[in-house]
KOLVEX-449691 format. One line per field, with one value per residue (C-alpha): residue number from 1; residue in three letters; chain; x, y, z. Coordinates in Angstrom, 3 decimals. Each point is the difference from the previous one (the first is absolute). Example, Ala and Ser with C-alpha at 12.3 -4.5 7.8 and 13.67 -1.06 7.14 Angstrom:
resi 1 2 .
resn ALA SER .
chain A A .
u 12.300 1.370 .
v -4.500 3.440 .
w 7.800 -0.660 .
% end
This chain:
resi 1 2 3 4 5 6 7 8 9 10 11 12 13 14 15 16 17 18 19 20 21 22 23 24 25 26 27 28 29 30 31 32 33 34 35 36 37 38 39 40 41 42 43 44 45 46 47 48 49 50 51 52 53 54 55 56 57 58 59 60 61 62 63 64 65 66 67 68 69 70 71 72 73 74 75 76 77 78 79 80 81 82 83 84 85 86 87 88 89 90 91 92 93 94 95 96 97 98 99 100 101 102 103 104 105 106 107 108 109 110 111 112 113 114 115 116 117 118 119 120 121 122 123 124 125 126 127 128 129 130 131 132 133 134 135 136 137 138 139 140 141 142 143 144 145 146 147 148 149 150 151 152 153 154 155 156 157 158 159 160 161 162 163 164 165 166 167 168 169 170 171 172 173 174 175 176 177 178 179 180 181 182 183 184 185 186 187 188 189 190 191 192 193 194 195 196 197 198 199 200 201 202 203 204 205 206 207 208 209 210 211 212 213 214 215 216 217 218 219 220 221 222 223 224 225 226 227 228 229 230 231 232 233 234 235 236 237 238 239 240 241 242 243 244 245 246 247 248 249 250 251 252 253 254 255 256 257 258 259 260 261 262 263 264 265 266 267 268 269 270 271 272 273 274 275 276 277 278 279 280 281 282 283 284 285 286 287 288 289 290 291 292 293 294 295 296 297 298 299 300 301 302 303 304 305 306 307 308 309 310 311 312 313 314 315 316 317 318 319 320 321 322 323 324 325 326 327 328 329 330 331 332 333 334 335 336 337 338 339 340 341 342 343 344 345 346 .
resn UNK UNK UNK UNK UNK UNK UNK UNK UNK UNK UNK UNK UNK UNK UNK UNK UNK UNK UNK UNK UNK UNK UNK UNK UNK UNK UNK UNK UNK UNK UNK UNK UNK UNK UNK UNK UNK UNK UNK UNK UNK UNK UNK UNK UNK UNK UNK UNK UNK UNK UNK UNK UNK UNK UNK UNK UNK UNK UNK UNK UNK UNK UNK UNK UNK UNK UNK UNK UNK UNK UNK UNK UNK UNK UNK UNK UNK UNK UNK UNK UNK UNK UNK UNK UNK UNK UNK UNK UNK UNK UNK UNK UNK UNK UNK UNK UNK UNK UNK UNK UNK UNK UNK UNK UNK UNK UNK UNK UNK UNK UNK UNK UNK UNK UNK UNK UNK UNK UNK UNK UNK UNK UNK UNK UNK UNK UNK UNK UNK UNK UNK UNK UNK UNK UNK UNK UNK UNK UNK UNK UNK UNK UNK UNK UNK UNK UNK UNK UNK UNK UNK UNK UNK UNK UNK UNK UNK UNK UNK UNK UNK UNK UNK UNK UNK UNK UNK UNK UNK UNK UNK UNK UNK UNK UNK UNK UNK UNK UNK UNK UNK UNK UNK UNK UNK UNK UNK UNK UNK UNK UNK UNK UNK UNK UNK UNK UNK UNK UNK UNK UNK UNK UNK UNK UNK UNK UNK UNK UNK UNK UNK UNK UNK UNK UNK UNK UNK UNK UNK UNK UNK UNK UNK UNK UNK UNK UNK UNK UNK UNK UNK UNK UNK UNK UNK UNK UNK UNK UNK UNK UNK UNK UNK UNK UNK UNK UNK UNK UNK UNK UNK UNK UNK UNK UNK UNK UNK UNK UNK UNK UNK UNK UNK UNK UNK UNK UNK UNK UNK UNK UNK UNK UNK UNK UNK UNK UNK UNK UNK UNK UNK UNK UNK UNK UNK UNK UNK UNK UNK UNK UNK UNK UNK UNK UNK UNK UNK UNK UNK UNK UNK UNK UNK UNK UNK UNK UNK UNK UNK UNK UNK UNK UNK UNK UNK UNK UNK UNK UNK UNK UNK UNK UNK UNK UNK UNK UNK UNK UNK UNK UNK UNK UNK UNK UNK UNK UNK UNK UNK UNK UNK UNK UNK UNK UNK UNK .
chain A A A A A A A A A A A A A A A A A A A A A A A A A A A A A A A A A A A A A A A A A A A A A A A A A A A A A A A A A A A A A A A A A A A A A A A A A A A A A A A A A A A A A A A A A A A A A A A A A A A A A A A A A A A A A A A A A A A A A A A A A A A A A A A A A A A A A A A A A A A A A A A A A A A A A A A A A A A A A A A A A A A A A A A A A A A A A A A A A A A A A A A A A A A A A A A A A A A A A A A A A A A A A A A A A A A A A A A A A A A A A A A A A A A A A A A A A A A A A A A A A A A A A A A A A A A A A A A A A A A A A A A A A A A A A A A A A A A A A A A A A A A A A A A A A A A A A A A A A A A A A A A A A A A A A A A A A A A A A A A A A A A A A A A A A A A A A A A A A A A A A A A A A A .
u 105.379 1.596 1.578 -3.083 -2.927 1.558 0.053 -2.077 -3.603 -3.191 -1.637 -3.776 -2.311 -3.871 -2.226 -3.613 0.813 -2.918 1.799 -2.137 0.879 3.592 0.308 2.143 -0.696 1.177 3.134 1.264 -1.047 2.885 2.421 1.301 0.127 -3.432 -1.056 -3.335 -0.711 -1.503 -1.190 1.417 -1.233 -2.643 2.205 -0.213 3.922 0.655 -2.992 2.402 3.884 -2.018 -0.769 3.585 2.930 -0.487 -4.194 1.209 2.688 -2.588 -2.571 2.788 0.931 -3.711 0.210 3.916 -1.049 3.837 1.535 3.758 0.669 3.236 0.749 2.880 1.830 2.989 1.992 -1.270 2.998 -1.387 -3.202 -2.269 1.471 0.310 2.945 3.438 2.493 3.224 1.698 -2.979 1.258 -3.364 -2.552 -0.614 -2.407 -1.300 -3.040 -1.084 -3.285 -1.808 -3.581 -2.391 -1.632 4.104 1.486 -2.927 0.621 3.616 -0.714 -2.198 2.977 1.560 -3.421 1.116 3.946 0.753 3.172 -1.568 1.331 -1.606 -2.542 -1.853 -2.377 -0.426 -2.367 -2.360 -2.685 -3.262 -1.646 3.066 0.941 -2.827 -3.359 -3.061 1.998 -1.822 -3.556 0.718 2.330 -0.289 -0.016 -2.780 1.753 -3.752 1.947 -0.147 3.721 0.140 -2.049 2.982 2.759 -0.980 2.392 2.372 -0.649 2.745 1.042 3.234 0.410 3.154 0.900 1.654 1.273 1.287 -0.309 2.384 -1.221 -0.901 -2.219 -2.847 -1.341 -3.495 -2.695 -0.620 -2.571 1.822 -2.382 1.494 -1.726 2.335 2.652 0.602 2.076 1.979 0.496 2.207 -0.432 1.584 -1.138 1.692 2.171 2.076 1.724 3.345 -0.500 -0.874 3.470 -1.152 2.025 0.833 -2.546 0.535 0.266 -2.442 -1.469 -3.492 -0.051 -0.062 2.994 0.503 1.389 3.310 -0.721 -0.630 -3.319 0.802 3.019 1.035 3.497 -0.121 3.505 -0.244 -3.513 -0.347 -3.328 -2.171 -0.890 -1.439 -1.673 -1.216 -1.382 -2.641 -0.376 -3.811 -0.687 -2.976 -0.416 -2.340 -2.115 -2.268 -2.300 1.377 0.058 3.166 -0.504 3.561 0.539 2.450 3.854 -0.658 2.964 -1.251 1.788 -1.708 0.865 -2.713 0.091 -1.323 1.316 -2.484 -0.713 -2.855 -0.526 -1.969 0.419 -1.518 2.089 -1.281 0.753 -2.477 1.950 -0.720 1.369 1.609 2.144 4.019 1.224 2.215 2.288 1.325 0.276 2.169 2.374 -0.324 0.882 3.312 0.826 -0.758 -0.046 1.784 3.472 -0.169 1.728 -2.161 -0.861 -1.566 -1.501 -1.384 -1.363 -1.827 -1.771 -1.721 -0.925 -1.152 -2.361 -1.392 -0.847 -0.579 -0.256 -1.835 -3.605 -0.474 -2.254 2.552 2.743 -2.915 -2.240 1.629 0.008 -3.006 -1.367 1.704 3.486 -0.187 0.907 1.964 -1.449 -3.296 -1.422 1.128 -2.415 0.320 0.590 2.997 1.603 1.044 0.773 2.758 0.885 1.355 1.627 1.986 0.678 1.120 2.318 1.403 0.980 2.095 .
v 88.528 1.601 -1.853 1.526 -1.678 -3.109 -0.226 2.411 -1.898 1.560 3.297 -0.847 0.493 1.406 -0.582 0.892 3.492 2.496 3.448 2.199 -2.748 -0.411 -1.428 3.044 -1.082 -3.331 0.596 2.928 -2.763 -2.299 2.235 -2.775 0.664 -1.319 -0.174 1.197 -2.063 1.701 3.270 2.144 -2.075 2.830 2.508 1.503 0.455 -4.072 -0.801 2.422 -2.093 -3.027 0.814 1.092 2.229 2.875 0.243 0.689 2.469 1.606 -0.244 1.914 2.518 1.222 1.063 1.919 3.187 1.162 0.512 -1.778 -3.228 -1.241 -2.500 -2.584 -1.555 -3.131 -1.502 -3.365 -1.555 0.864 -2.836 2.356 0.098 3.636 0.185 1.430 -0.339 -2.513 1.932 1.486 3.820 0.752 -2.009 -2.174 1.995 3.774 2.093 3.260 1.697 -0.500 -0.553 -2.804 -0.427 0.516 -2.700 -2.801 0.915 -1.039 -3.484 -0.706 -0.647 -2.458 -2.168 -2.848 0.107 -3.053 2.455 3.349 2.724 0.784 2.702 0.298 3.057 -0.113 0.878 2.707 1.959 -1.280 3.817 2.018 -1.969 -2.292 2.188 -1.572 -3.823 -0.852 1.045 -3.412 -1.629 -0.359 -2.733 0.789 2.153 -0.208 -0.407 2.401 -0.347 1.805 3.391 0.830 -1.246 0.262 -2.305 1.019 -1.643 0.025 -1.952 -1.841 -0.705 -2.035 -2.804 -2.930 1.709 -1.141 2.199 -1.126 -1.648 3.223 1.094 2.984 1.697 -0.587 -2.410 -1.253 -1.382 -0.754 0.104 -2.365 2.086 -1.343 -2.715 -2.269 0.114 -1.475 1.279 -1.787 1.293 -0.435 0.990 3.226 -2.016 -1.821 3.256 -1.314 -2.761 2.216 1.925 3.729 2.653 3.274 2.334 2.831 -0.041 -2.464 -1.622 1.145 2.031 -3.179 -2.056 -3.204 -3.257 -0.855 -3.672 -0.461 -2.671 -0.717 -1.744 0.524 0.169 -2.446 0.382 3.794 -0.030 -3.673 1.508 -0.032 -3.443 0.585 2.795 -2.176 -2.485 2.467 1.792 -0.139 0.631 1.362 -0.732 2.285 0.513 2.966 0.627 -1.655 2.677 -0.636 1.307 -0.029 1.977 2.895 -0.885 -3.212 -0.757 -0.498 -0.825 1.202 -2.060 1.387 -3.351 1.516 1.983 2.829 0.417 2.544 -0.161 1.916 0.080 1.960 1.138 1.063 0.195 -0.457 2.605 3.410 2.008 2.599 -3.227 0.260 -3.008 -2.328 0.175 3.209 -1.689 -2.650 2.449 2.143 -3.271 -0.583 3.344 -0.180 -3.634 -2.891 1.217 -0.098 -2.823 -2.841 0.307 3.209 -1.351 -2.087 1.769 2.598 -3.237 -0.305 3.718 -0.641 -3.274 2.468 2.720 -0.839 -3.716 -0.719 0.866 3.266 1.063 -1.602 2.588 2.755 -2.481 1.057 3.820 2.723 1.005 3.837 -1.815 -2.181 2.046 -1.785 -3.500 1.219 -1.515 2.528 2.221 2.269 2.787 -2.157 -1.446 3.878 0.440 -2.664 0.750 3.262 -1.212 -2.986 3.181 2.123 -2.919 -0.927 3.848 -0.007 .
w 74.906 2.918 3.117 2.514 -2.636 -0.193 3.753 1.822 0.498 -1.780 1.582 1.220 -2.573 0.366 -2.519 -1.118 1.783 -1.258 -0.768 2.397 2.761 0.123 3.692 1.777 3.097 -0.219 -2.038 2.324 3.023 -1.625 -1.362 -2.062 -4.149 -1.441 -3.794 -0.911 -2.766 -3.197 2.310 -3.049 -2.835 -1.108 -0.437 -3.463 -0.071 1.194 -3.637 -2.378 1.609 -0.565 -3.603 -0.373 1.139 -2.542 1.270 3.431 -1.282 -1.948 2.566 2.851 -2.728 0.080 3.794 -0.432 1.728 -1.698 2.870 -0.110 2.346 0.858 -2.485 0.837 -3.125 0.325 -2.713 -1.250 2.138 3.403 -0.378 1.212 3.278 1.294 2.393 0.490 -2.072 0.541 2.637 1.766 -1.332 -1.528 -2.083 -3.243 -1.209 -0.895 1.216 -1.393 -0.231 -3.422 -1.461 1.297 -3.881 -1.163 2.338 -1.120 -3.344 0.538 1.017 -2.855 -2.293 2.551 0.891 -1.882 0.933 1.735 1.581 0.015 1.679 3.657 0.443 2.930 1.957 3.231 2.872 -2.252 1.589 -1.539 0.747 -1.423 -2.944 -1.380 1.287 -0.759 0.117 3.231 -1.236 -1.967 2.074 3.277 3.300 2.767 2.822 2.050 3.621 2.859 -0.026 -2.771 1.168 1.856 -2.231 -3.640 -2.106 -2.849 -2.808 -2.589 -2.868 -1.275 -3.846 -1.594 -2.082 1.741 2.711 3.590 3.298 2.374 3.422 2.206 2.591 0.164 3.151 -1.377 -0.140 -3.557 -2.864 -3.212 -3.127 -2.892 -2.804 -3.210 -0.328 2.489 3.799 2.229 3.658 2.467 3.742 2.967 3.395 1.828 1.954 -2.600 0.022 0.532 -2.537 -2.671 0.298 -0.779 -1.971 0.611 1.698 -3.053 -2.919 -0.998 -2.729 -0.042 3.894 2.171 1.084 -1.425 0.254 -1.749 -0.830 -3.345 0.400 -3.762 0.628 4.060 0.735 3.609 0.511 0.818 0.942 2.176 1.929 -3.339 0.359 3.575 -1.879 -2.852 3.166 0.786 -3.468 -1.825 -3.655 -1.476 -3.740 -1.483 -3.173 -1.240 2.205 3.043 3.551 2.094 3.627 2.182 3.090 1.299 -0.148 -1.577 -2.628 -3.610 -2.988 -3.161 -3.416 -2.817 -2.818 -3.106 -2.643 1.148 3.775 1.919 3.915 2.061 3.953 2.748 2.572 3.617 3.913 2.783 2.763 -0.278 -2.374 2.463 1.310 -1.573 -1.823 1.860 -2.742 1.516 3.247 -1.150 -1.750 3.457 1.666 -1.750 0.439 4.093 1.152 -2.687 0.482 4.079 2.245 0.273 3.987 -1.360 -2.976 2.461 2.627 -2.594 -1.918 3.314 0.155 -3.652 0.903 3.029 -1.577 -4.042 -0.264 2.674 1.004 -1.183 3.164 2.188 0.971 0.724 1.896 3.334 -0.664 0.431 -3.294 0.141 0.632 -2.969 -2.823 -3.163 2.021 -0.705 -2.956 -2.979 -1.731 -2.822 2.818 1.836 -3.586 -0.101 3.022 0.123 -3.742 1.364 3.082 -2.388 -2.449 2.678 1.093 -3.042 -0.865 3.115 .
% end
């Protein structure tokens, strides 16, 4: 067991959740990771990985529209863990594109292997690459949020395989369909504590955090127990929903020797709003490396006009004077798109 499950306390748990009721309001109200107990339990796929690993592989196979995935291999040394390599040149495993049906049929072999080597494929559109999977599989997505912002739903297969503590931009439900998981989480502000890695090249898109939870290294990475102070671990079996919210760190251990789970990805903004990812980078390139009076003086120009009430910096102005303080539409997303562009080209 890692360091974060032996000491992070127990995510809250739901039960007796119907699965055309899961309580959206409620769990976007906390935005605090919540288990939905059992939601999934109907799900012809979660039946087949409970009957055994080779049903579910068999059951998947029948859905392989043939298109190729990215399919991520490691040598049996790694543990599962997919990370960089010693000296952070590059990584300690291989991806390359390659058959859905061709990849499962790999891991067959190695299902008993108390050392097997690592395979692992991640984040795989449902619609593209398994059609007809959700006619049969599927969670209730009967919330007006959803109109607007229809959720990707994609699907992660692998043996015992670890992601690395991470964050997403998106709110999430995590399906346990087959095998059994373990997610630690920690909330956005243990940021710090979690002592992320590069911003490119990563593992699997997202930074990272260095600390290895299997066996942390406090000497070079002291913070992780304030991290560990605040972590919360979800332990999940088949059919168990795991909701968690936007930028939320989660670190994903699958247990079994043959792993499926299903998530749902999705924003509430608008989709003609930029991700603040490219802010931050925008930031470092304009604001991090300035003196610290200067530093400063623009955090309080940020709390004005972003982190503060968003009607606030207009409230004073007549409605034709407000432009970008307006609230943004489709029309005025452009608008400043093109004036950023036409900046940055300069």
């Amino acid at each position: 067991m890692n360091a974060a499950a032996s000491i992070g306390r127990p995510v809250r748990v739901i039960e007796g959740v119907a699965p055309g009721a899961i309580p959206y309001d409620a769990l976007m109200a906390a935005q605090q990771p919540a288990i939905l107990r059992g939601v999934a339990r109907d799900w012809p796929l979660v039946a087949r990985g409970l009957q055994s690993p080779e049903a579910a592989i068999a059951y998947l196979e029948g859905f392989d529209a043939g298109k190729p995935v990215v399919a991520f291999t490691g040598a049996p040394g790694i543990g599962g863990r997919f990370f960089y390599n010693a000296d952070v040149t590059g990584f300690n495993f291989e991806g390359a594109r390659a058959g859905l049906s061709d990849t499962l049929e790999r891991m067959r072999p190695h299902l008993a292997e108390a050392d097997p080597p690592s395979f692992y494929i991640g984040s795989t559109d449902l619609g593209l690459y398994l059609p007809g999977f959700r006619a049969e599989n599927d969670l209730a997505l009967n919330h007006p949020m959803f109109e607007a912002n229809p959720p990707l739903a994609s699907i992660w297969i692998g043996n015992r395989t670890t992601a690395t503590a991470h964050y997403d931009m998106s709110h999430n439900l995590a399906v346990c369909a087959v095998g059994r998981r373990r997610f630690t989480l920690f909330p956005p502000d243990q940021v710090a504590n979690l002592y992320p890695g590069p911003l490119e090249p990563t593992p699997g898109g997202q930074v990272v955090s260095m600390v290895d939870f299997r066996d942390p290294d406090f000497a070079a990475h002291p913070r992780f127990r304030d991290a560990l102070a605040t972590a919360q671990v979800a332990e999940l079996e088949p059919g168990d929903v795991l909701f968690y919210p936007a930028l939320w760190w989660h670190h994903v251990e699958a247990l079994e020797a043959f792993n499926v789970l299903v998530n749902y990805w999705w924003n509430t903004s608008p989709a003609f709003m930029d991700t603040p990812q490219n802010t931050l980078l925008h930031a470092m390139l304009s604001l991090r490396d300035r003196p610290e009076p200067e530093k400063a003086a623009w955090r309080a120009l940020f709390d004005y006009y972003i982190f503060g009430p968003a009607d606030g910096p207009a409230a004073h102005l007549p409605a034709h004077a407000r432009g970008p303080l307006a609230p943004l539409d489709e029309i005025a997303a452009r608008r400043l798109r093109a004036m950023l562009l036409n900046r940055l080209n300069r």
